[in-house]
Residue frames relative to the residue before (quaternion, step in Angstrom):
aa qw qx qy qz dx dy dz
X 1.0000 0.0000 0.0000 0.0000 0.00 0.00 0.00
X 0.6746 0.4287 -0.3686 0.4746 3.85 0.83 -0.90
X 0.6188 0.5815 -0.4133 0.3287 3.62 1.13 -0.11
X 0.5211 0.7317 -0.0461 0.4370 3.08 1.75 -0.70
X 0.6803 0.3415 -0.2141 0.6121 3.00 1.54 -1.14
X 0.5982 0.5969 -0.4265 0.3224 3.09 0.76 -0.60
X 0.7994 0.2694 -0.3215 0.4302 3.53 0.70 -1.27
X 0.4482 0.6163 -0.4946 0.4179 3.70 0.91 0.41
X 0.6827 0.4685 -0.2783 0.4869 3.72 1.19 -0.48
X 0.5046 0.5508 -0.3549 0.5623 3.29 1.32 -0.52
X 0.6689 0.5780 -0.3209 0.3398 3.39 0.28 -1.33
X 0.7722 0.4571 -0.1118 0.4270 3.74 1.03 -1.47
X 0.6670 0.4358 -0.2623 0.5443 3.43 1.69 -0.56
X 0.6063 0.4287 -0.4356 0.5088 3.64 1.28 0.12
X 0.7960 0.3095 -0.2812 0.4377 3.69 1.37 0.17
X 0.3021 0.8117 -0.4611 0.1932 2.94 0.99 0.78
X 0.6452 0.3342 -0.3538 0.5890 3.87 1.31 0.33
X 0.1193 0.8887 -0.4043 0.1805 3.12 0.82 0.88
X 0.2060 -0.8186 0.4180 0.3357 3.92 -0.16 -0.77
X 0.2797 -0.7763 0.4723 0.3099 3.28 0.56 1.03
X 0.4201 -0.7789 0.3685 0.2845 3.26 -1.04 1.30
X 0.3845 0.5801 -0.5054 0.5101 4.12 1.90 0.19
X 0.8204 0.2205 -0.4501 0.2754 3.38 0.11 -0.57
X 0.5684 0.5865 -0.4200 0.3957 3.62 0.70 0.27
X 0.6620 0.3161 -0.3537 0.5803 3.62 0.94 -0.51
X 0.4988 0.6031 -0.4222 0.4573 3.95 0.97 0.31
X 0.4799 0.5052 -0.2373 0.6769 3.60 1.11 -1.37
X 0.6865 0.3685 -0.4266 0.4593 4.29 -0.45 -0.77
X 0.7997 0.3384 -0.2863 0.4049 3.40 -0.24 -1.49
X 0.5239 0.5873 -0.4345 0.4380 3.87 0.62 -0.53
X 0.6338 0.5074 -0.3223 0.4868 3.65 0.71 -1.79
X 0.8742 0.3081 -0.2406 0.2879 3.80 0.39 -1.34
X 0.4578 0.7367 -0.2793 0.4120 3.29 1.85 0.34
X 0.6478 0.6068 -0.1031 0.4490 2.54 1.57 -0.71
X 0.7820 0.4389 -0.0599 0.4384 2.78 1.19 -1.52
X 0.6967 0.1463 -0.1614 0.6835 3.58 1.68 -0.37
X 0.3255 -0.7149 0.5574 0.2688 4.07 0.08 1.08
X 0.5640 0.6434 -0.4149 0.3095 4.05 0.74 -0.59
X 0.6691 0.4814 -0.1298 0.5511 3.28 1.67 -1.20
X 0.6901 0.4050 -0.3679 0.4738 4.10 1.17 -0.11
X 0.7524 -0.4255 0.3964 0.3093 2.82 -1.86 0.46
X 0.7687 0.2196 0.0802 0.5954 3.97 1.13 -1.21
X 0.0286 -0.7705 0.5740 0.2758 3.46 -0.54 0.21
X 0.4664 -0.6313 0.4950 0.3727 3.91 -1.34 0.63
X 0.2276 -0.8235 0.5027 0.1316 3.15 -1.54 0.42
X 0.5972 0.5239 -0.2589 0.5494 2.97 1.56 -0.26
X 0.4675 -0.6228 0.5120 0.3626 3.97 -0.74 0.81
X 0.7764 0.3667 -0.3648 0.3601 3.51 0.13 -1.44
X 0.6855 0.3956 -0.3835 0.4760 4.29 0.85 0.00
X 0.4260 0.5388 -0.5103 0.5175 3.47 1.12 1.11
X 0.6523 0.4308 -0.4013 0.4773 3.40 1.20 -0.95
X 0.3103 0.8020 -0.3627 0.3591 3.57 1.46 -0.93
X 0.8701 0.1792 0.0083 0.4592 3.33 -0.47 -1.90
X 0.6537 0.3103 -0.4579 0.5164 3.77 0.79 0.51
X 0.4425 0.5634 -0.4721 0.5137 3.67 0.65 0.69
X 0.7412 0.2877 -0.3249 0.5122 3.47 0.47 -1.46
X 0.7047 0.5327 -0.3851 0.2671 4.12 0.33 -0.57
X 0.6643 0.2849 -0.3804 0.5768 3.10 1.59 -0.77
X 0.4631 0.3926 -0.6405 0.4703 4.26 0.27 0.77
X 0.7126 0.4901 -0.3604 0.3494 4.11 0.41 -0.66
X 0.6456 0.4547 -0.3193 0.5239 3.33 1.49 -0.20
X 0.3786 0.8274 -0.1972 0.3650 3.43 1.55 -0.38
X 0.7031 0.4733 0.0195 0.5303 2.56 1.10 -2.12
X 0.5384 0.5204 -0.3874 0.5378 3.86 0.70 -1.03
X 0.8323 0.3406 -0.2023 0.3877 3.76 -0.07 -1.29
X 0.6851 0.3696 -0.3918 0.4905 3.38 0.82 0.25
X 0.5837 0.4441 -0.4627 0.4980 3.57 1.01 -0.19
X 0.8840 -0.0575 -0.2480 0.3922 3.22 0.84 -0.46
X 0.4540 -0.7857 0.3802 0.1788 3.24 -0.84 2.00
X 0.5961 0.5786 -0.3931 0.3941 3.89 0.95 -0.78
X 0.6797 0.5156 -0.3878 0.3490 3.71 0.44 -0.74
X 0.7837 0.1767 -0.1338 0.5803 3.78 1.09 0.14
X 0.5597 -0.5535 0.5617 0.2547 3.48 -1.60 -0.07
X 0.7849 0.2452 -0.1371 0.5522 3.74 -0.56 -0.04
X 0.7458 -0.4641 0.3744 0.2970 3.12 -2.09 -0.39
X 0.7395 -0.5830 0.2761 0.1925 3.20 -1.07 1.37
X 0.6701 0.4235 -0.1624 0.5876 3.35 1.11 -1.44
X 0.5163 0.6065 -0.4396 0.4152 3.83 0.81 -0.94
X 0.8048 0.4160 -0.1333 0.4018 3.36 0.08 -1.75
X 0.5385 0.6094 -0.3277 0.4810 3.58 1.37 -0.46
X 0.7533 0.4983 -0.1113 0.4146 3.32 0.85 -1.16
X 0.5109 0.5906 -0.2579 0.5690 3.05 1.84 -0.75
X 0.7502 0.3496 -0.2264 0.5135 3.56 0.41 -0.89
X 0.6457 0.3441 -0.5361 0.4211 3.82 0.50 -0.12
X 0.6871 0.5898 -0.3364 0.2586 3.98 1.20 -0.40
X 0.6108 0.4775 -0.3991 0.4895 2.95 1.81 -0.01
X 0.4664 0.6708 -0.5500 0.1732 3.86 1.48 -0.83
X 0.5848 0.3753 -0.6332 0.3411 4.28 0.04 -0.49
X 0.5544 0.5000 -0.5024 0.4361 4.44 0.15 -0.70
X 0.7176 0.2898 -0.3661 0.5167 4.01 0.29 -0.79
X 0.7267 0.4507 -0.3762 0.3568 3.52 0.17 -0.23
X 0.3700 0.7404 -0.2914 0.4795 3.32 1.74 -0.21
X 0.6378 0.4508 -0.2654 0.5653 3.29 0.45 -2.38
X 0.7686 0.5111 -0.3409 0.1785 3.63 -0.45 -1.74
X 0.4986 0.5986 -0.3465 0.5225 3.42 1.48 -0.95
X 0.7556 0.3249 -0.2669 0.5022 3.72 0.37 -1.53
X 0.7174 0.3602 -0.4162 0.4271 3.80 0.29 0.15
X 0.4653 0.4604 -0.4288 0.6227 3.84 1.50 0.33
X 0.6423 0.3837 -0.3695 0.5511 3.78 0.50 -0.46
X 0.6123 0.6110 -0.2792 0.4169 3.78 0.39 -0.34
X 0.7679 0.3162 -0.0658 0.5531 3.27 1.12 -1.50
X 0.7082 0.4069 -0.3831 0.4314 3.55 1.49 0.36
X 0.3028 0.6461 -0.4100 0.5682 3.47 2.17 0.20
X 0.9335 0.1175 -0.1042 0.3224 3.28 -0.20 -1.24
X 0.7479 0.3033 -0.4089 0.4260 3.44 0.79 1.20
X 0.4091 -0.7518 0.4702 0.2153 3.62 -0.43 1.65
X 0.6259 0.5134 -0.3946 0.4347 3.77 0.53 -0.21
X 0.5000 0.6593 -0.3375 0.4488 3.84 1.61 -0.25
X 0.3962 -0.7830 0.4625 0.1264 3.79 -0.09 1.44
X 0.6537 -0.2275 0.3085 0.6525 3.18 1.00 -1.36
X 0.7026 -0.5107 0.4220 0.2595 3.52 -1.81 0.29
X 0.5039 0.5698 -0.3861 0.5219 3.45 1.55 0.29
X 0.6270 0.6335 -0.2219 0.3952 3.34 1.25 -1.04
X 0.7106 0.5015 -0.1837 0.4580 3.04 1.53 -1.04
X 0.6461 0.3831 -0.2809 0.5974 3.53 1.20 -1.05
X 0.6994 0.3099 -0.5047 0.4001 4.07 0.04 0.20
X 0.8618 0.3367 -0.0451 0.3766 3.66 0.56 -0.73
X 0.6152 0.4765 -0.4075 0.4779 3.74 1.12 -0.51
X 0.5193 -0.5794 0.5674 0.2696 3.66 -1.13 1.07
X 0.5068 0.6658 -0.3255 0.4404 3.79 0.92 -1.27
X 0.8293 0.0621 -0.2440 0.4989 4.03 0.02 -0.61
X 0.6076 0.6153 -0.4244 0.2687 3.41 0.53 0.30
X 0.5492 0.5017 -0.3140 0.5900 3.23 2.07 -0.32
X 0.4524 0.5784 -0.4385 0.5183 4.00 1.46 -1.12
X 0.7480 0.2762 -0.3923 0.4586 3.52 -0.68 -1.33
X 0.7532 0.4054 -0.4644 0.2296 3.86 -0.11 -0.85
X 0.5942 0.4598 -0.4175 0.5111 3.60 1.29 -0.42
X 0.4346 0.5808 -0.5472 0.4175 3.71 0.56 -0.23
X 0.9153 0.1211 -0.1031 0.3701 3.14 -0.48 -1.24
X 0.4823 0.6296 -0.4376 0.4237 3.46 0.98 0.65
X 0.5750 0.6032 -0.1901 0.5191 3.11 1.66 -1.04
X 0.7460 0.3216 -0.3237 0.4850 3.61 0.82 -0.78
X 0.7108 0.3516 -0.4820 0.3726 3.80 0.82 0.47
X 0.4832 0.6580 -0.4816 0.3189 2.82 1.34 -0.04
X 0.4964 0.7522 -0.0726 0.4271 3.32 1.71 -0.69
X 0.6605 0.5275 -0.0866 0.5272 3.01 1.51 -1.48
X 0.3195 -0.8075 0.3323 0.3680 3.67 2.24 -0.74
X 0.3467 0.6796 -0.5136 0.3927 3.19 1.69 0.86
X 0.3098 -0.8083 0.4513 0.2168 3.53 -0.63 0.82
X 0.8294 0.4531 -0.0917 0.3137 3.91 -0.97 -0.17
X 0.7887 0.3622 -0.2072 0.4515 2.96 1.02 -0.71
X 0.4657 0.5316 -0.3851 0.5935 3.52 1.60 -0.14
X 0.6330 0.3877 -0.4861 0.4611 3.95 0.65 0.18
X 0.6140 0.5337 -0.4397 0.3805 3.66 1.12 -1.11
X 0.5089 0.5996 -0.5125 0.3446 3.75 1.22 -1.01
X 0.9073 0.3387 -0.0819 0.2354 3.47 -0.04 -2.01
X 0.4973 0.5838 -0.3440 0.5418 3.43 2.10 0.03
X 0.8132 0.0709 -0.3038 0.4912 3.46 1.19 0.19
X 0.3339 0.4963 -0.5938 0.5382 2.85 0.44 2.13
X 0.4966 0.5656 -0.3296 0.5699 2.76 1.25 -0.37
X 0.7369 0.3247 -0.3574 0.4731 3.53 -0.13 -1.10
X 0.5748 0.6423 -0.4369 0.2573 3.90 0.78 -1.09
X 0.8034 0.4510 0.0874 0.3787 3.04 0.67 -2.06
X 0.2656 -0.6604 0.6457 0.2765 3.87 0.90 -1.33
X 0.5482 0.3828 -0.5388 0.5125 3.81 0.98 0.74
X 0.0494 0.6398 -0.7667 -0.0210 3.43 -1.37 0.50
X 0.0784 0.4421 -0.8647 0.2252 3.40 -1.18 1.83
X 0.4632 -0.4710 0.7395 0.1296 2.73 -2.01 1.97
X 0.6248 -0.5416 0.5477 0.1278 3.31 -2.13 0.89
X 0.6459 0.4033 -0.3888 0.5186 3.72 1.40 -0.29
X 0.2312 0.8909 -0.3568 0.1596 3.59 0.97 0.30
X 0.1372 -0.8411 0.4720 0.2256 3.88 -0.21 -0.40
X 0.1066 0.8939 -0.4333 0.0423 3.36 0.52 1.38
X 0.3596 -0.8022 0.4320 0.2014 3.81 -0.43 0.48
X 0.7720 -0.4989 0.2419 0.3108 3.46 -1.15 -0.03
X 0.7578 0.2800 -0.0816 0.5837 3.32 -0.36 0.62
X 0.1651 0.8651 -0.4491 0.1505 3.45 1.01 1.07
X 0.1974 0.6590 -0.7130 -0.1355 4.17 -0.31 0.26
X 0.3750 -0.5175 0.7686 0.0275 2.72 -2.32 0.48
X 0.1706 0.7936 -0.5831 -0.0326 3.69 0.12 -0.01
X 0.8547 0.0064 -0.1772 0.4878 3.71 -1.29 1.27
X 0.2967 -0.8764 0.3785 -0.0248 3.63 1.33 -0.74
X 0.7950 0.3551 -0.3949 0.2931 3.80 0.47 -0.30
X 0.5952 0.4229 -0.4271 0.5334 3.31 -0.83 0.62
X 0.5480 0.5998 -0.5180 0.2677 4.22 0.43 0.15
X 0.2153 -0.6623 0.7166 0.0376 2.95 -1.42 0.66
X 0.2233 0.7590 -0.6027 0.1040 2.95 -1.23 0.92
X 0.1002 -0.8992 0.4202 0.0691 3.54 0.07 1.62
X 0.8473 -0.3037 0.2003 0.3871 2.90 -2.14 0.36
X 0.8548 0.2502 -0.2427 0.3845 4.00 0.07 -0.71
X 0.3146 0.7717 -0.4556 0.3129 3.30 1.44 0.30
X 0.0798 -0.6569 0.7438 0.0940 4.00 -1.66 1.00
X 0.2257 -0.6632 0.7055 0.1072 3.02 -1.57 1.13
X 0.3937 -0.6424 0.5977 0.2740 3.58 -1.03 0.21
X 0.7795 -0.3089 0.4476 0.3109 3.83 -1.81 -0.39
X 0.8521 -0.1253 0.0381 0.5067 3.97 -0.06 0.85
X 0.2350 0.6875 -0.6201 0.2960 3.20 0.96 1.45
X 0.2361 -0.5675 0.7850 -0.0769 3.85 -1.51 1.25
X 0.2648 0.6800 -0.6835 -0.0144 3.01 -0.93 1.59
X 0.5392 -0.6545 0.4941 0.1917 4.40 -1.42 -0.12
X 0.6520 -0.4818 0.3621 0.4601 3.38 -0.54 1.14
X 0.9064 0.1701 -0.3170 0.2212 3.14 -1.76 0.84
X 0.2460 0.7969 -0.4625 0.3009 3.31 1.97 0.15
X 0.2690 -0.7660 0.5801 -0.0654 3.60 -1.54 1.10
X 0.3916 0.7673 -0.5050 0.0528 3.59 0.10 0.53
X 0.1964 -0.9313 0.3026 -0.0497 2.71 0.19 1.86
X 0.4430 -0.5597 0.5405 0.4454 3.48 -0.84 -1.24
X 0.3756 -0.8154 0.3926 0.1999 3.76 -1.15 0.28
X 0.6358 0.0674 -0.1433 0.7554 3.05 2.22 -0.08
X 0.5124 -0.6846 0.5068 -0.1089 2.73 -1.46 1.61
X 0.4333 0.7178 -0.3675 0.4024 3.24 2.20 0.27
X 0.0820 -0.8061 0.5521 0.1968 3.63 -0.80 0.78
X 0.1812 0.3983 -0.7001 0.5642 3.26 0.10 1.90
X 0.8152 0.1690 -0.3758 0.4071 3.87 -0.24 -0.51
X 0.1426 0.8275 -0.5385 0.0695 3.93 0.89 0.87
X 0.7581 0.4928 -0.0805 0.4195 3.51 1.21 -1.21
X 0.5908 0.5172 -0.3383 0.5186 3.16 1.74 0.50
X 0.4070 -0.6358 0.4766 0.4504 3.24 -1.23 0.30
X 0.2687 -0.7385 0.6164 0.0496 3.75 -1.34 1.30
X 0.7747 0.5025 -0.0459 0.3811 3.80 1.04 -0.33
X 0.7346 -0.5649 0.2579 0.2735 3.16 -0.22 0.98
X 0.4022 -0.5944 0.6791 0.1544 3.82 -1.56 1.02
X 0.2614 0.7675 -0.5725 -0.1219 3.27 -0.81 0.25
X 0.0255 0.9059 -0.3431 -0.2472 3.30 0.25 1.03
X 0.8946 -0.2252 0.0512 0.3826 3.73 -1.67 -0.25
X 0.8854 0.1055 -0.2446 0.3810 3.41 -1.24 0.91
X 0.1679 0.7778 -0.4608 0.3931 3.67 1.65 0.90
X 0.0020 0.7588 -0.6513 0.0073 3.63 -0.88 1.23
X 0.0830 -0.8020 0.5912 -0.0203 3.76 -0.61 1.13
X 0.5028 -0.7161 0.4656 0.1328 3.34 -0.64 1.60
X 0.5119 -0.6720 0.3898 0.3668 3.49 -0.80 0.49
X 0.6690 0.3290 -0.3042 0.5930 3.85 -1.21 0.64
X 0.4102 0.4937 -0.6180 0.4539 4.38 0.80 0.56
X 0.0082 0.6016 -0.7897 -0.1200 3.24 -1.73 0.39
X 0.1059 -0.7139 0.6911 -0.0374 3.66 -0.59 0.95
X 0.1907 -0.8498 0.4685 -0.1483 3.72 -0.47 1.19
X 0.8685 0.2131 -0.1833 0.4083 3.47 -0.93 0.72
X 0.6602 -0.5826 0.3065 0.3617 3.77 -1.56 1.07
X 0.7591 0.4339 -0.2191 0.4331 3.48 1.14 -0.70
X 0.5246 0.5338 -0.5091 0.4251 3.62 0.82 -0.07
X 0.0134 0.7702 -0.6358 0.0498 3.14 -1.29 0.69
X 0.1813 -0.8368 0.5164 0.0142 3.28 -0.54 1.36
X 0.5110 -0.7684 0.3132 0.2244 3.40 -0.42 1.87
X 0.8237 -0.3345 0.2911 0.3533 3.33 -1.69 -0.21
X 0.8832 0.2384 0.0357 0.4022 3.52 -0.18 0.11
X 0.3458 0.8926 -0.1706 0.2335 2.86 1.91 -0.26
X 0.1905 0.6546 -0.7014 -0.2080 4.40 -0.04 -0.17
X 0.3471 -0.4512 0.8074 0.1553 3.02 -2.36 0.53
X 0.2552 -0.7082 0.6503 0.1024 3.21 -0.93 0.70
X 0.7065 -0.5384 0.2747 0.3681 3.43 -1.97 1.40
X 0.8870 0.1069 -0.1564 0.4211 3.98 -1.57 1.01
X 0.3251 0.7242 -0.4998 0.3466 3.63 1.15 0.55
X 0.0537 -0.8091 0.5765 0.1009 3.42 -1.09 0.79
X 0.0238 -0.8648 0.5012 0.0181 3.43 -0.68 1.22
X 0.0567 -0.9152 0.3913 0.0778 3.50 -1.06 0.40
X 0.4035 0.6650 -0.0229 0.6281 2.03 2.55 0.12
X 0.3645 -0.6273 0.5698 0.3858 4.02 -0.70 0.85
X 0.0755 -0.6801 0.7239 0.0876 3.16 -1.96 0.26
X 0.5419 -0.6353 0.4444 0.3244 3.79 -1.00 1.09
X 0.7422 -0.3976 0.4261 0.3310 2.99 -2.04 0.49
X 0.8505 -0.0477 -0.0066 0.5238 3.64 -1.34 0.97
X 0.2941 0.5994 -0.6821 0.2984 3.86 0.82 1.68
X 0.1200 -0.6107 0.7499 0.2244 4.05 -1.15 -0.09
X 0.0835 0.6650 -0.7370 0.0878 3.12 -1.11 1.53
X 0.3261 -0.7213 0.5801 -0.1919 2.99 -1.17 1.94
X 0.0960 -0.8432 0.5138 0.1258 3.39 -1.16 0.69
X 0.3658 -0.8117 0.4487 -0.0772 3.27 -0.33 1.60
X 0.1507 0.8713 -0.4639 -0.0541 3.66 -1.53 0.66
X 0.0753 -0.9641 0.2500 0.0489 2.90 0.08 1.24
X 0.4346 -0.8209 0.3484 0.1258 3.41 -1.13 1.16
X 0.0059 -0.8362 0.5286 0.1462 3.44 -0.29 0.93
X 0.4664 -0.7462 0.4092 0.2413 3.58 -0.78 1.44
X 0.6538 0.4884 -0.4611 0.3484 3.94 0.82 -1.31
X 0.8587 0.3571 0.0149 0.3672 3.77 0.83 -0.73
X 0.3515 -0.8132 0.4086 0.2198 3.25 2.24 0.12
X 0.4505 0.5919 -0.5379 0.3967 3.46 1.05 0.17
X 0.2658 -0.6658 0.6966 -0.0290 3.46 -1.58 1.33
X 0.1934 0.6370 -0.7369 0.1177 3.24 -1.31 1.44
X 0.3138 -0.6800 0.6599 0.0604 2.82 -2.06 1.21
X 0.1834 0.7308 -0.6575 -0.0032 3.31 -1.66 0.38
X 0.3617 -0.6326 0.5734 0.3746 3.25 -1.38 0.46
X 0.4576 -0.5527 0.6934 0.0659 3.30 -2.17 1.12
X 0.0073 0.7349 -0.6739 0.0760 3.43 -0.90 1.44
X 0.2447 -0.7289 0.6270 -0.1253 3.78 -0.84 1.74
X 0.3944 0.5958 -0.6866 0.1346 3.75 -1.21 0.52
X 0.7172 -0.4225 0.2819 0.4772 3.53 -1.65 0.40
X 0.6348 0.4333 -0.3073 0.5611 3.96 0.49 -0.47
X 0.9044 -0.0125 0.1044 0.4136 3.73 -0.92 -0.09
X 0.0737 -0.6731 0.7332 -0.0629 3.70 -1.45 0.73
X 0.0532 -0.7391 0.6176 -0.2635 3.28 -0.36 1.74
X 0.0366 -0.6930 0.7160 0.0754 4.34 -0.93 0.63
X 0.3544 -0.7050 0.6141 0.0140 3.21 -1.56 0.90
């Protein structure tokens, strides 16, 4: 047992500048309470205690980065201040990816509906603003942001991501969406989406391992679309449980398909690959 305690004391005195991972998902929800009243507990009425409660968050983020100095370069307050001057640009995106996610889903009453209850902007806004500190070269805590969205929601998008404008998620569990991944400008993707990586070697950490997807690309739910070089074109849908690893042209529809042949009950699959030039099955 005294051996026990011992490495349990060790354990707490090598983390004692730690970020406790409540007060960081405390610091998030506060930031997004703030920033959409649909999503707080109270809403503010007075302007001058808006100016109020973005003072104390960007001193409460302050505080985190100076207690803990390893998770970033430079000065605590600097980088604080940096990130509350960019917060009207993230609150911008989040608006156009709440405007995005009430376009593209007919079952969406209204943009209230979406900021209290859709799993879809609650993981967006957390990669937003995880993404700009991650940006800021503060380390860790832009994962604690999006690892509990993650746990909230069943979306995991890593914070080193590249996500464009006009982001929907729709329903949303089961996504992946990794660290070297680029999204383009009005991408709409569907629960169980994968953009993954193809080796899992960490020697290839510093490469990109994850998908292009560029602008207006709809991926059906249950795609897993894989690797740094594949790059799925402009305009593009992936149909639902496709696996790709492979680029595919601008405005192709590649579809998985199974067909049934009755004299012999024999069953064969292939993916179907469609664009304005050529229609080819695999």
């Amino acid at each position: 047992m005294e051996s026990f305690i011992s490495k349990l004391h060790k354990a707490h005195q090598d983390c004692s500048e730690c970020p406790s991972p409540k007060v960081i998902q405390k610091f998030f929800e506060d930031t997004l309470g703030l920033l959409f009243p649909e999503y707080t507990v109270e809403k503010i009425e007075d302007r001058l205690q808006i100016e109020a409660a973005l003072l104390i968050l960007q001193d409460d983020l302050s505080f985190i980065l100076e207690r803990n100095p390893h998770l970033h370069k430079g000065k605590g307050s600097q980088l604080a201040k940096v990130f509350f001057d960019n917060l009207e640009q993230i609150y911008d995106w989040i608006n156009q990816d709440v405007d995005a996610m009430y376009a593209g889903d007919p079952a969406a009453k209204s943009r209230t509906e979406i900021l209290r209850s859709y799993p879809g902007f609650y993981a967006i806004a957390a990669y937003r603003i995880a993404h700009s500190l991650l940006g800021l070269g503060i380390n860790l805590i832009p994962r604690i942001i999006t690892e509990f969205a993650h746990s909230r929601t069943g979306i995991d998008i890593h914070p080193g991501a590249t996500i464009g404008k006009h982001f929907c998620i729709d329903h949303g569990t089961g996504v992946v969406i990794g660290e070297t991944t680029i999204i383009g400008n009005h991408v709409k993707i569907y629960q169980g989406v994968t953009l993954g990586a193809l080796s899992v070697d960490k020697a290839d950490a510093d490469n990109k391992r994850h998908p292009t997807i560029e602008d207006e690309v709809v991926i059906y739910s249950g795609a897993t679309i894989l690797g740094g070089n594949t790059v799925i074109g402009k305009g593009s849908t992936i149909g639902g449980n496709v696996w790709l690893t492979k680029s595919v042209a601008p405005k192709s529809k590649v579809y998985y398909q199974t067909q049934m042949y009755h004299a012999d009950s024999a069953v064969t699959d292939m993916y179907v690959f469609k664009n304005d030039q050529d229609e080819m099955s695999h």
